[in-house]
C-alpha positions in Angstrom: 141.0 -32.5 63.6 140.2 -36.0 64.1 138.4 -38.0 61.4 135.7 -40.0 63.3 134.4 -43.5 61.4 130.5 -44.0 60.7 130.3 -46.0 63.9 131.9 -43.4 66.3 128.7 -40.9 65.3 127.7 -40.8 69.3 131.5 -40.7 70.4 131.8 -37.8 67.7 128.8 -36.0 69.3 130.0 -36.3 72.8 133.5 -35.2 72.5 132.3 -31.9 70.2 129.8 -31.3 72.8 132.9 -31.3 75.2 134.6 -29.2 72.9 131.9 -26.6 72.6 132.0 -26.5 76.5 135.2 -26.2 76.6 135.4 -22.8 74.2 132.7 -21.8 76.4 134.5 -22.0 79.3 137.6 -20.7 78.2 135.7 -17.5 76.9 133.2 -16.6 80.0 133.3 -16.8 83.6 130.8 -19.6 83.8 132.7 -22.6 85.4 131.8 -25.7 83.4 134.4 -28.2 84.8 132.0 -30.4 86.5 130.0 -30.8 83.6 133.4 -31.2 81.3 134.6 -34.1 83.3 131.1 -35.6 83.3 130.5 -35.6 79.6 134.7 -36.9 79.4 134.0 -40.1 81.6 130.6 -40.3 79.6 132.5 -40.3 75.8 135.2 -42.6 77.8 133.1 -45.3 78.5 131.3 -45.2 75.3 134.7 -45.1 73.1 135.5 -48.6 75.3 132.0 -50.3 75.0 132.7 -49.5 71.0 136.1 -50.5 70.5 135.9 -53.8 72.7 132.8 -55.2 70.6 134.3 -54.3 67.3 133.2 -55.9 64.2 135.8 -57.5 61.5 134.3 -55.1 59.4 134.3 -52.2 61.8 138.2 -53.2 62.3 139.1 -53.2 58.6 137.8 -49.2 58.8 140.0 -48.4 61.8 143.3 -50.3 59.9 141.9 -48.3 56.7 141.8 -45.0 59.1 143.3 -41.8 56.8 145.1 -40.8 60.3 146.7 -43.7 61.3 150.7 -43.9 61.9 152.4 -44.1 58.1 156.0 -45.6 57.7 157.3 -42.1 57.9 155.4 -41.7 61.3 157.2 -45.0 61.9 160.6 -43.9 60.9 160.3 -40.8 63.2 159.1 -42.4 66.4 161.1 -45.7 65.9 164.2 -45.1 65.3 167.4 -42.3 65.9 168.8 -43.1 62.3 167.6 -43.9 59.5 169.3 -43.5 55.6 167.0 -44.7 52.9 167.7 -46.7 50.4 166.3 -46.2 46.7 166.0 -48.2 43.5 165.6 -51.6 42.1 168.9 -51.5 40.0 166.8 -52.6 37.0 163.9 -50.0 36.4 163.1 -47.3 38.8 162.8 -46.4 42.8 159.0 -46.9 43.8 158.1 -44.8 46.6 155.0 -47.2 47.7 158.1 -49.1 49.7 160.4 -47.6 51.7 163.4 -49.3 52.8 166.6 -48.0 54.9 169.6 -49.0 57.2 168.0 -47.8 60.6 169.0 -47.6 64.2 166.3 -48.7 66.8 167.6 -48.1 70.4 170.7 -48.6 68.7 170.5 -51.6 67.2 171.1 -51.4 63.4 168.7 -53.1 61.5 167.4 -52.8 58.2 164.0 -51.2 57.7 161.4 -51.7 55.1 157.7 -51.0 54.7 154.8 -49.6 52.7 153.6 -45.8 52.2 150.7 -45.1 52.1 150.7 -41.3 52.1 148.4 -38.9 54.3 147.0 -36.3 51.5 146.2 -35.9 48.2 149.6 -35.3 47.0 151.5 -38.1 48.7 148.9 -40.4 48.5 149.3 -40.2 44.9 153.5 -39.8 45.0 153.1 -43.0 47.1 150.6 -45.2 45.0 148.6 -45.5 48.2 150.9 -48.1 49.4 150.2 -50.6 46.4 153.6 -51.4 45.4 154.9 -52.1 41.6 157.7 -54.9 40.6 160.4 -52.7 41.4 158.9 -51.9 44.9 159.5 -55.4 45.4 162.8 -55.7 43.7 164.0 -53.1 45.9 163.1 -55.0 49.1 164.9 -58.2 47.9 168.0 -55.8 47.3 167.8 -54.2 50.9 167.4 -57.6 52.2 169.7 -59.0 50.5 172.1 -56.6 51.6 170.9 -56.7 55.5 171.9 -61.0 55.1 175.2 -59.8 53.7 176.1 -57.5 56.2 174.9 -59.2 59.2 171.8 -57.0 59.9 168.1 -58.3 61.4 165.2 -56.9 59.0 162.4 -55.5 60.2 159.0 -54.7 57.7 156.5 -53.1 58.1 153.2 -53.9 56.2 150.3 -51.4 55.2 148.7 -52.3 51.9 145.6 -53.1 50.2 147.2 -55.2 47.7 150.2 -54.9 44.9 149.3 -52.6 42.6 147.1 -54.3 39.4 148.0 -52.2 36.9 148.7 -53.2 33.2 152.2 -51.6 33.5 152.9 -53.5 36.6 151.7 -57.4 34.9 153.8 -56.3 32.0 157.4 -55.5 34.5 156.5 -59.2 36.0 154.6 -58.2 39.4 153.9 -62.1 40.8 157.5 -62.8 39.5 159.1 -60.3 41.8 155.8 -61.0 44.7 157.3 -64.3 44.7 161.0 -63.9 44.6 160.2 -61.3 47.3 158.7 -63.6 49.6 161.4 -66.6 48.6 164.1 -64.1 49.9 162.3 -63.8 52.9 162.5 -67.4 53.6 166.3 -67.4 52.8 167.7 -64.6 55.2 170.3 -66.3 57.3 169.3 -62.9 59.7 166.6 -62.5 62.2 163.2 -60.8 60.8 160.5 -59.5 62.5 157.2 -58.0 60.2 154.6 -55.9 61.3 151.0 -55.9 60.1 150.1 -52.3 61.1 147.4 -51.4 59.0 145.9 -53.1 55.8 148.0 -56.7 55.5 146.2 -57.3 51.6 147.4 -60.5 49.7 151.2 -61.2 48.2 151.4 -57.6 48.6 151.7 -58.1 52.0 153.2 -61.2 52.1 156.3 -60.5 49.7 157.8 -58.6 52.9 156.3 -60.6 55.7 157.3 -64.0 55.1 159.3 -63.5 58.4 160.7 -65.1 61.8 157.8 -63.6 63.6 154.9 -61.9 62.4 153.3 -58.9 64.7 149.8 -57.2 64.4 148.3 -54.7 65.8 145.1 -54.9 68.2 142.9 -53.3 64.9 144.8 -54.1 61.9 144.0 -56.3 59.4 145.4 -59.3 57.2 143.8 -61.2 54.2 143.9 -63.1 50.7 142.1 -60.4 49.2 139.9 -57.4 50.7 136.5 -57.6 52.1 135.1 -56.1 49.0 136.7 -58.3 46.7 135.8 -61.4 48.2 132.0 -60.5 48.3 132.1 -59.2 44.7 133.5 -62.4 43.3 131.3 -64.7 46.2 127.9 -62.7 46.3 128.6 -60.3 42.4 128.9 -57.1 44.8 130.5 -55.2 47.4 127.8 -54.3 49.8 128.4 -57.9 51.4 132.1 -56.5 52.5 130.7 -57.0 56.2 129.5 -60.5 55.4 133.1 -61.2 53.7 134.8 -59.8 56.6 133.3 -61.9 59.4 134.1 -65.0 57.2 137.2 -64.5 56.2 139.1 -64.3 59.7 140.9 -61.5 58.5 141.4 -59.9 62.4 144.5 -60.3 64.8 142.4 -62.7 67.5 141.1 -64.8 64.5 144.7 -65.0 62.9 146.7 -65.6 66.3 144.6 -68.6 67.0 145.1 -70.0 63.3 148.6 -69.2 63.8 149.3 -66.8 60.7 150.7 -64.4 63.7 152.5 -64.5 66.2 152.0 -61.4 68.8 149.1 -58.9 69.2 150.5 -55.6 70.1 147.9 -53.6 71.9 146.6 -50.4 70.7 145.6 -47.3 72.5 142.1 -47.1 73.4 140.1 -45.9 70.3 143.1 -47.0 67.8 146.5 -46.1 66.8 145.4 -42.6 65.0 144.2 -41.3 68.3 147.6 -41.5 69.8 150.1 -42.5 67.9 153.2 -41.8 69.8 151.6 -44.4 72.3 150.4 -46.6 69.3 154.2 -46.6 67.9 156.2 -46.7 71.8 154.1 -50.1 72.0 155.1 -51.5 68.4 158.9 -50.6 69.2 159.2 -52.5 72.3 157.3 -55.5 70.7 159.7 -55.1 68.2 163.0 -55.0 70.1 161.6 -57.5 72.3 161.4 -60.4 69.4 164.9 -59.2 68.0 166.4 -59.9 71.9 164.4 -63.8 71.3 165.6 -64.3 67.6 169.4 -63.1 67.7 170.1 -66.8 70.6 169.7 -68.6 66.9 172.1 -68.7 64.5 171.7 -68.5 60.8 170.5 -72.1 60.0 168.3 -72.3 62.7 166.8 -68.5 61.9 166.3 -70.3 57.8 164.3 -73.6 59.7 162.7 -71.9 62.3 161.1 -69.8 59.6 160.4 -72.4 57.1 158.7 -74.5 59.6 156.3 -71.8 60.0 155.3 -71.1 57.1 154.8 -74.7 56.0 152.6 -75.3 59.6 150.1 -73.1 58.4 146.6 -74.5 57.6 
């Protein structure tokens, strides 16, 4: 069943109105297509008008949304291959990143991103996508590995934030943030990142510091979270709309200030509602950017990059 956000009340009472008629229908004689298609163009319209007047606010719920595409929704819709890749060859394998040699209409390429999980359990197995210091030790190996061997990366970012756990200060989490991101700036190999959820701080970042950065129509990508800026600017979190709006943290605001690069559109009413559209749309983005990237060779991937980064603001 589909999860419907506190702003999609009327859209949520139209479409299990259409639902009820539908069961109706399917369990009488009484023909109730002309009212079906009625109330359907009805809900249609009104998922449009909400979705095209969105709020930064509003948008941080649908990039938050518990039924949006997950790296593992990724992995089966993107590619025809794909062998993961585990450990940090210091401490441990954290399962917040995931990170694989991958075929995408087969090109190889090597494939990174965060988990969040979509239950309980793997929510929990997964961290919720906040990554430790060996989450981001493990990318700088897999990229590392993709410049040796000649391979473009490709990452894909959904996170609130590196996890801020004790355990995680004491491994050296801003260390390995940073030495995360530096590698990023030193592949000699094309890389193209995704925002395609939650893009939160040098959580995001540490795997994004690429040749082209891609977001998603509803996703969003900030410093900090709504509800942490307006606890530390206004001492609480009810002012997360207020905090959104001001801190630019949606794809139109960030494509003008040129932290992206590329919108890629979403289906109408987000990416949960249909995903294999949602992800058909990211991959051809994706391949798209590859084709433009692999005319440059390795010193002019390292400047083009650089340049970017150091453009910003």
């Amino acid at each position: 069943m589909l999860t419907y956000l506190d702003f999609e009340k009327p859209i949520e009472e139209l479409e299990t109105r259409i639902e009820d008629l539908r069961d109706t229908a399917a369990n009488g004689s009484i023909d109730l297509e002309g009212d079906i298609a009625k109330l359907e163009a009805k809900a249609s319209k009104l998922l449009r008008e909400t979705y095209s007047k969105l709020t930064p606010w509003q948008k941080t719920k649908v990039a938050r949304h518990p039924q949006r595409p997950h790296f593992k929704d990724y992995v089966a819709g993107l590619t025809e291959e794909f062998v993961p890749l585990a450990g940090d060859r210091a401490f441990a394998d954290d399962p917040a990143i995931i990170g694989g040699l991958a075929r995408i209409d087969g090109r190889k390429v090597m494939l990174i991103g965060h988990e969040k999980g979509d239950d309980t359990a793997s929510r929990l197995k997964h961290n919720f996508g906040m990554a430790k210091p060996e989450g981001y030790r493990k990318a700088i190996r897999l990229m590392a590995l993709a410049d040796k061997f000649g391979l473009p990366v490709v990452s894909l970012v959904d996170t609130s934030g590196a996890f801020p756990g004790v355990q995680a200060e004491e491994r050296g989490q801003a260390e390995a943030i940073a030495r995360s991101t530096e590698q990023c700036l030193a592949l000699g190999v094309p890389m193209v990142a995704a925002v395609v959820g939650e893009g939160g701080s040098g959580g995001a970042i540490a795997i994004a510091a690429a040749n082209r950065v891609l977001m998603y129509e509803h996703a969003v990508y900030s410093v900090i979270s709504p509800e942490g800026c307006a606890s530390i600017l206004w001492r609480t979190a009810d002012k997360a709309a207020d905090a959104a709006e001001a801190m630019k943290v949606t794809a139109g605001d960030l494509k003008a200030l040129g932290v992206i690069d590329r919108i890629v559109e979403e289906p109408l009413g987000g990416a949960h509602r249909e995903r294999a559209e949602a992800i058909a749309s990211l991959k051809k983005a994706i391949l798209e950017e590859l084709d433009g990237l692999s005319k440059l060779n390795r010193q002019q991937l390292i400047d083009q990059r650089r340049k970017k980064f150091l453009a910003i603001g």
